[in-house]
Structure formats: C-alpha cells, structure tokens
C-alpha positions as CSV (number, residue, x, y, z in Angstrom):
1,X,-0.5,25.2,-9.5
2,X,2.8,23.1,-10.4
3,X,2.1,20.5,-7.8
4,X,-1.5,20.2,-9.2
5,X,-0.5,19.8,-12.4
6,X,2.4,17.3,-11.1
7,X,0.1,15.0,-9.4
8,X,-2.2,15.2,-12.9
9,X,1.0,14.1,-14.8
10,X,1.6,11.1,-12.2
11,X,-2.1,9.9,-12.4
12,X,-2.1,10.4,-16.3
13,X,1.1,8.3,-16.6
14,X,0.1,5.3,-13.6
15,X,-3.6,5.3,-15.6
16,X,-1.2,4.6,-19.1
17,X,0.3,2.2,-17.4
18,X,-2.6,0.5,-16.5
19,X,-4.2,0.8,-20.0
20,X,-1.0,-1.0,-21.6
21,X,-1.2,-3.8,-19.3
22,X,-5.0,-4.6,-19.9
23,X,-4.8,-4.3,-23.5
24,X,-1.6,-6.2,-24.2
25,X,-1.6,-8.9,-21.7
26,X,-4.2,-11.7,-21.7
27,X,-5.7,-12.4,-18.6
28,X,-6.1,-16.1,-19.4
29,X,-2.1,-16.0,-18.8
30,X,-2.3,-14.3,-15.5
31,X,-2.8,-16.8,-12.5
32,X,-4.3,-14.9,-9.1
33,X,-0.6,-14.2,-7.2
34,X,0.6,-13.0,-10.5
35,X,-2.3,-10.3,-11.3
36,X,-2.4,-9.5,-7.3
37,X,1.4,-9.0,-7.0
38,X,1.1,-6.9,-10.6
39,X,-1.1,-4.3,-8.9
40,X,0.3,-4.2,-5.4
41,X,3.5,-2.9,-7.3
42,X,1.0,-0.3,-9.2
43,X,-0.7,0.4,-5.8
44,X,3.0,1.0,-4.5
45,X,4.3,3.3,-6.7
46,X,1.0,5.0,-6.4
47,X,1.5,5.8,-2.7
48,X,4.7,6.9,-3.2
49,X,4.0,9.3,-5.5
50,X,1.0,10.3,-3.3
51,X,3.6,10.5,-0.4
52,X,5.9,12.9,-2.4
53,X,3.4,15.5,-3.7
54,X,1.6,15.7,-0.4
55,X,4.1,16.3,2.7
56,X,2.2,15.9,5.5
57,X,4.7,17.9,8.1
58,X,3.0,20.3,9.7
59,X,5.4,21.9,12.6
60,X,2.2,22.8,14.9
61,X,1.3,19.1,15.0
62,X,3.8,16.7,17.1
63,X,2.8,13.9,15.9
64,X,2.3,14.8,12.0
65,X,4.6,12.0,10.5
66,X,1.8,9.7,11.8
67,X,-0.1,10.8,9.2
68,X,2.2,9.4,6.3
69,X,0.8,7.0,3.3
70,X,0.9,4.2,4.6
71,X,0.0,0.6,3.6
72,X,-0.5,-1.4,6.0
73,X,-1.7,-5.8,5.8
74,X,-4.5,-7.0,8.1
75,X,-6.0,-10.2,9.0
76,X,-9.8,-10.2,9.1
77,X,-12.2,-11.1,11.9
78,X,-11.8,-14.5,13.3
79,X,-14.6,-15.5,12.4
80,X,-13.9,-14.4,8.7
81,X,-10.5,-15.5,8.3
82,X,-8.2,-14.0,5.7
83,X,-5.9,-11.3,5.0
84,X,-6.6,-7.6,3.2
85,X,-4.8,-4.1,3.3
86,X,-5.9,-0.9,3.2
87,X,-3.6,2.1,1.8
88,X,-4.5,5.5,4.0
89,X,-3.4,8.7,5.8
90,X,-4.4,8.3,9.3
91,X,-5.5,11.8,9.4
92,X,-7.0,11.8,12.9
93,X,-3.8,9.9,14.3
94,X,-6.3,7.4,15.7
95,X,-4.6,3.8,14.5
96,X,-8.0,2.7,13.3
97,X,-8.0,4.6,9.2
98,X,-11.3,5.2,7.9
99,X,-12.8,5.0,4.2
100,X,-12.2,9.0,4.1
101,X,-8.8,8.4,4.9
102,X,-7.9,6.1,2.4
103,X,-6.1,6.3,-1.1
104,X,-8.5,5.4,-4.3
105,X,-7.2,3.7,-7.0
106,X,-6.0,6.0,-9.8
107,X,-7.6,3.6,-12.8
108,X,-10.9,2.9,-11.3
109,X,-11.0,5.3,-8.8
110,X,-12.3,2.9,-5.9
111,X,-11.2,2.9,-2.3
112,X,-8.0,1.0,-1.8
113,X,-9.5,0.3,1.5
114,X,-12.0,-2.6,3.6
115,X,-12.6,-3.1,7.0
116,X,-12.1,-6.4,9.2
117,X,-15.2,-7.6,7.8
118,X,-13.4,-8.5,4.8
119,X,-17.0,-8.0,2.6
120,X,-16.9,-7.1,-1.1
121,X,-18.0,-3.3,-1.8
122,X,-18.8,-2.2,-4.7
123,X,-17.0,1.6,-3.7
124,X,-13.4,-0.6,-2.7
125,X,-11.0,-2.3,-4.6
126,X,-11.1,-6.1,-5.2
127,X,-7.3,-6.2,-4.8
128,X,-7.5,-5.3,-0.9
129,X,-9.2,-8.1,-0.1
130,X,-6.2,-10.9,-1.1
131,X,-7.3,-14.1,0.5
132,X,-11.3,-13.9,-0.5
133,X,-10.6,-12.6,-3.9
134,X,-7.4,-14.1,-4.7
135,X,-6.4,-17.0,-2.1
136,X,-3.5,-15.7,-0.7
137,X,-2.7,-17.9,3.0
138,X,0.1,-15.6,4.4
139,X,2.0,-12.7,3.9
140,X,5.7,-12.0,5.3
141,X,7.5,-8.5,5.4
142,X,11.1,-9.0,5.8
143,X,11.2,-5.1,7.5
144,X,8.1,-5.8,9.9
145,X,8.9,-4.1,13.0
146,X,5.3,-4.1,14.1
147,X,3.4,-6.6,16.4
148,X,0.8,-7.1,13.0
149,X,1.8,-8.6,9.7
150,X,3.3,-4.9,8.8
151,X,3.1,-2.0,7.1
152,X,5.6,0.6,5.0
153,X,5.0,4.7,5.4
154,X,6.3,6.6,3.0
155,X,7.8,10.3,3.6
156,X,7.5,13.4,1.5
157,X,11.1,12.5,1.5
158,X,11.3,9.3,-0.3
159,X,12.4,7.7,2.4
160,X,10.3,4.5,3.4
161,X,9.1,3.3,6.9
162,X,8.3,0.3,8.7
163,X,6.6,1.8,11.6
164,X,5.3,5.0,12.4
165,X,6.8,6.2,16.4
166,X,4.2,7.0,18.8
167,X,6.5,9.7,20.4
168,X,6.3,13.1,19.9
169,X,8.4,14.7,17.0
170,X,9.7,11.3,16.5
171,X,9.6,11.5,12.7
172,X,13.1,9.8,11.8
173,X,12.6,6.1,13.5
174,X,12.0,3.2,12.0
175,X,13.5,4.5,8.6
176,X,14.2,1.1,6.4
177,X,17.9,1.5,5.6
178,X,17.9,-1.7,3.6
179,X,16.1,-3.3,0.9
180,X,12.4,-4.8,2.1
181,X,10.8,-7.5,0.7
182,X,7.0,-8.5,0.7
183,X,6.9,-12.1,0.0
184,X,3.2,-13.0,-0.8
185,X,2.0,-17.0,-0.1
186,X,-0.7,-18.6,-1.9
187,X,-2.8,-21.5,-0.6
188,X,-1.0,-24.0,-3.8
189,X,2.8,-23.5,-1.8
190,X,3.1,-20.4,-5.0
191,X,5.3,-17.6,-3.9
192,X,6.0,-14.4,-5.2
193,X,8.2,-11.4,-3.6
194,X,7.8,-7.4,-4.3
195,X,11.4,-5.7,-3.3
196,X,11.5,-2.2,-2.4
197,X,14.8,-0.3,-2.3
198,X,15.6,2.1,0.3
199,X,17.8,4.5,-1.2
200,X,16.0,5.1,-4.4
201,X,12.2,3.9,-3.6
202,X,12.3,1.4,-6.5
203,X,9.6,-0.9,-6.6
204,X,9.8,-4.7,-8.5
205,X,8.9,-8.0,-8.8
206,X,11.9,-10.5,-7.8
C-alpha cells in the first residue's frame, strides 16, 4: 500500500508540474528544441521515479537488470529518415521493446513509445518522434557506450546506466560515474544540452 500510494504522490506532483508550465508559459515563446528538451527533462525525471518505485531484481532471473527503465534514441527506417525514442522495460529481455513494454506519459497518459516507422499515433506521444515533429538533425550522448546513438537505464538504486550487460548477473557494468550530457541538434545549427548527475540523479537543462 505505501509504494502505491508513493507512485500516486509522484504522478500527482509530475502532472502539477505539467499544469504550471501550460498555464504560465506562452507557447508562442517556446521554439521546437526548447518545448522538446522541456519534456525530455519531465520524461526523465519520470523514468526515474518509475525506476525507483519498481525494482526490477528478481534473484531467479540472471538477467533481470535488463529489464531496467530505460530510454533509449533511435534513428528510423532508411527510407524514413529521422530520429525518435522510446522509454520501456524490456520485459521479455528481447532488445526489440514493444508498446506493452513501454512507459506512458503521466499528463496525457499516451505511450512514450513508436516504432522505426516513425508514423504519428494517436495512442503515442508526439515528443518521441523528435525530427518529424520537431526537426531535430542529431543527437549526441556524451556517456554512449553503445554501437546506437544511446540510451541511460536507471536502477531501483538511483544509479544511472549507459548500457545494459548481456552477461549473466552482470548488473553493476556500465554504471555512469560521471555527469552525462544529452546534447540535442536542430536542423537551424540550435543546440541545447540536458545534464544528468551521477551521484544524485539530478536532471537540468545547461
């Protein structure tokens, strides 16, 4: 019952929080990298929370701390062209998450969440899909230890990851030990950079 009515309080204060910032900030003074950068912070701070009030350790599974929060950037089919993310818990350990697996945003409840296909859905999140919806050109993860454009995991521990180890029990690689940056690249030359702390789990705007 306490962690119920924790991850009520956390939804209650991240849906607040949303509120404010609709009502007191015009969106004719937003540009696109602003508002985009503005709720991948939220989205952020949401997973984190998420990771913290849902441990996913589970000592009969080796390969549990694959199933972390975990957002992760993508680049669309080729013949598409773009970039999106999608914020899941790989629950069947597969590499390839699926709608059911994926986080919904806590103000409009949609699936932070699209495929390579990169198409608008009216269930998913117009945020994922950041060069269709809000002409971002490239996206650059200081902590990237992946092959991909990158992805941070996030333990029941606070602690944050940039990769999630493929060996069994391996649960304490790829810990981020310093700050990480998530510098975002529009197609005007317009930069903006999300820091995330690894000690605390603080989450800004630089």
């Amino acid at each position: 019952m306490k962690k119920a009515f924790s991850l009520l309080e956390i939804l209650l204060i991240i849906s607040l929080l949303g509120i404010l910032y609709t009502a007191f900030i015009p969106k004719s003074q937003i540009n696109k990298i602003d508002e985009l950068t503005n709720r991948l912070i939220l989205y952020l701070k949401q997973t984190r929370y998420q990771a913290l009030i849902n441990d996913k350790h589970d000592q009969d599974d080796s390969y549990w701390h694959k199933k972390r929060w975990t957002l992760k950037f993508f680049r669309c089919r080729k013949d598409v062209g773009g970039i999106y993310y999608s914020i899941y818990s790989d629950n069947n350990s597969s590499g390839h998450p699926s709608i059911e697996d994926s986080l919904k945003d806590s103000l409009t409840l949609k699936n932070i969440y699209s495929t390579n296909y990169c198409k608008e859905n009216i269930n998913n999140s117009k945020y994922v899909l950041i060069s269709q919806n809000f002409n971002i050109e490239d996206v650059v993860i200081s902590c990237n230890e992946t092959s991909s454009l990158g992805q941070l995991s996030f333990g029941a521990d606070g602690k944050i990851y940039s990769k999630l180890s493929n060996n069994v029990n391996d649960n304490t690689s790829h810990e981020i030990k310093n700050k990480c940056k998530i510098k975002l690249s529009d197609h005007l030359g317009e930069e903006r950079t999300i820091v995330l702390e690894s000690n605390t789990g603080y989450i800004y705007k630089e």
